[in-house]
N, C-alpha and C positions, 0 to 999 in steps of 0.2 A: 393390743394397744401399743402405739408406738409413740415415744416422745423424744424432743428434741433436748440435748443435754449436751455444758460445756465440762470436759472431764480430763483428770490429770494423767496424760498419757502414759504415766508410771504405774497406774492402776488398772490400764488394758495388759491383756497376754492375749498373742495367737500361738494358734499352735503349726501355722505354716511356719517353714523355715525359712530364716532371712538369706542365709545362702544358697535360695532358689532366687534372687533377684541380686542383678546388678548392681553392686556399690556404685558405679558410678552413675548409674540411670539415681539411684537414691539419693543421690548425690547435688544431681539436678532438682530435684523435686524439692528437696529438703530447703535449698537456696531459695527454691522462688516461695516456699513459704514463709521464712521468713521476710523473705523482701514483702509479699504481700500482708503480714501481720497476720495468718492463719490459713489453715487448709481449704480449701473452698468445696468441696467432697466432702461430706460427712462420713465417718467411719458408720460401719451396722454393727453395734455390738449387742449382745446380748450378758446379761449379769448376771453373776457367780456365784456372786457374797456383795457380802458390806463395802460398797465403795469398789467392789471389784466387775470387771467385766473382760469376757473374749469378744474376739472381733470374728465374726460372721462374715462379712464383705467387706473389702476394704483392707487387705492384705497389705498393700503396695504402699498404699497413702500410710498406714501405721507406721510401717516402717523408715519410709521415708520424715515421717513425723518425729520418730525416735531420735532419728540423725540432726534434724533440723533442731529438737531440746541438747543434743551432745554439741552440739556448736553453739549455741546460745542455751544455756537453761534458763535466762530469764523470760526470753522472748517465745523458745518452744515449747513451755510446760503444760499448755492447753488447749487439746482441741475438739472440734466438733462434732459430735456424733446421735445416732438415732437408735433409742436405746428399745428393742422389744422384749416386750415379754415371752413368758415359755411357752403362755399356749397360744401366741403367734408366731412363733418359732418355724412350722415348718409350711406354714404359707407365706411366711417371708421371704424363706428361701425358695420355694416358689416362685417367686415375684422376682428375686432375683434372677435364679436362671433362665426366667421367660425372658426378661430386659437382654440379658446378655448373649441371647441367642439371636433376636431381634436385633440388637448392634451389629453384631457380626456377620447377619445376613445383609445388613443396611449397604448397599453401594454410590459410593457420590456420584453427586450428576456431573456428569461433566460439560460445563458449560459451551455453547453452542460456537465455535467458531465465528469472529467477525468477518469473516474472507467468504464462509458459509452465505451469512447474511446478504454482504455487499455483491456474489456471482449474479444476482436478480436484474437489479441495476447496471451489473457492466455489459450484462449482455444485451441492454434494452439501450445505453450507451453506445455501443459497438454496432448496432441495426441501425442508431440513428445515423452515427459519423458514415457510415457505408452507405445510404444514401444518397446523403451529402455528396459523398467524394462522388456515385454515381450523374448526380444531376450538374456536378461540376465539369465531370466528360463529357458529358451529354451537351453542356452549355459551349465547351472548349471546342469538339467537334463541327458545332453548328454555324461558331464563328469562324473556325480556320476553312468550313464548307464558303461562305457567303463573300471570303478575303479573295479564295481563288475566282470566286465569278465573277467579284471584282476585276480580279487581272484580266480573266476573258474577255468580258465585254470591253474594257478597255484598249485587250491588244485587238479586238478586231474595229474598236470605233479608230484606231492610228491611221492616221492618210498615208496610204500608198507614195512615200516622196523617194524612194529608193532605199537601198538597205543600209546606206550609209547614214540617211537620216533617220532611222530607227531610234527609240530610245537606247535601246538594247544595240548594237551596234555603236552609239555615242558612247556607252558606259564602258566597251569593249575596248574602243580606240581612243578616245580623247587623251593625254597624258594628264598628270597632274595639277597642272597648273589650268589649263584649259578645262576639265573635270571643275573648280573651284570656282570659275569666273562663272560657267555656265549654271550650277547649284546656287549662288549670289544671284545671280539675273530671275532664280526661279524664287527669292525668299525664304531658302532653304537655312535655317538655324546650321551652325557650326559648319559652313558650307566648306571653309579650307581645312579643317581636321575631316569632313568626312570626306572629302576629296583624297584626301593621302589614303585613310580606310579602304574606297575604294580601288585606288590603284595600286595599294600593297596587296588586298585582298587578289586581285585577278591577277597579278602578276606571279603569284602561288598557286594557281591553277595548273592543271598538266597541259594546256593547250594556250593558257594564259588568256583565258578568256571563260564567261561566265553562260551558261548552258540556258539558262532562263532567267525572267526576274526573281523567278525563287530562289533560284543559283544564288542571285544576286543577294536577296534578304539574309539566306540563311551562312552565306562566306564573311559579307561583312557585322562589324562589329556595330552596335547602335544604332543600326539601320532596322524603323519600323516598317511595319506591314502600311501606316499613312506615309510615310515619307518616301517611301517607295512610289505607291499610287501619286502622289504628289508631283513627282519626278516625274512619271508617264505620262499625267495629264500633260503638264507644261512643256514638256520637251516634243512631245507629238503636237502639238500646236504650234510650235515656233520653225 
């Protein structure tokens, strides 16, 4: 039979020794009992005599309990315990060593990594952007294909007026000023700033002159793949 009983800790003895445990760990313990108003661990004692009992389980807490009355006796002189009888005596202790073995086999779980979780996601992430990026090449490629057959068909629809009136040829020799008047004539936006572009651009050249209209696109600065074409339409007609 086991009961639950508040008892004046001056009335327990163990017969463990308190110099098998840490004053300072007792120390600890003792403090948060008072701070919390009692032991929260029941002692297992077992009874002696009248009003007397030893402690069975509960070594640490006693002691710590002792410490916690030496610093306050008003507040440490009572604490909680489960008092068995003799002839539950040694299935109690039973029951203890089972618990105690069981604890100590017990291992925490160790909680599952968030980074664990989130690899599922990044990598269904990382297939999608890679995709992406490939239909972006694929879209890039198809236009920079469609620009050049642009320039083809266009350099072959140019009239034969000589090579001086080439576009390419114009773009070659005109100087600056002439380059301006003639980009103006075709409605060409910023026609005198890219007029300088391209006469600074070819005049950097190692020949000072520009190899194709690619040449052309890729030397000067702000000059489109339309505004190029634009220039070739209108200057092969004029």
């Amino acid at each position: 039979m086991i009961k639950f009983f508040m008892v004046d800790v001056e009335s327990v003895t163990s017969n463990f020794p308190r110099s098998n445990f840490q004053e300072a760990d007792l120390e600890i313990l003792a403090n948060l009992i008072l701070e919390s108003g009692g032991i929260l661990k029941p002692l297992v004692l077992k009874k002696t005599g009248f009003e007397k009992y030893e402690v069975v389980d509960g070594h640490f807490e006693y002691y710590s309990a002792i410490r916690a009355k030496e610093k306050n006796p008003s507040e440490g002189d009572m604490v909680g315990a489960l008092i068995i009888s003799s002839e539950s005596e040694d299935v109690s202790l039973k029951q203890i060593a089972s618990l105690k073995e069981i604890n100590s086999s017990l291992k925490p779980v160790t909680p599952q990594p968030e980074i664990t979780k989130l690899e599922p996601r990044l990598a269904n992430l990382e297939l999608r952007l890679e995709k992406q990026l490939n239909e972006f090449k694929s879209e890039f490629l198809q236009e920079r294909q469609r620009i050049e057959n642009q320039f083809k068909q266009l350099e072959n629809l140019i009239p034969q007026k000589g090579e001086q009136n080439n576009p390419l040829s114009l773009l070659n020799s005109l100087d600056k000023d002439e380059l301006s008047i003639k980009l103006q004539r075709s409605r060409i936006r910023g026609a005198e700033k890219l007029a300088k572009d391209i006469f600074d651009a070819r005049r950097k050249k190692s020949k000072q002159q520009f190899e194709d209209y690619r040449d052309v696109v890729k030397s000067v600065n702000n000059l489109g793949d339309k505004t190029i074409l634009t220039i070739i339409d209108e200057w092969s007609r004029s």
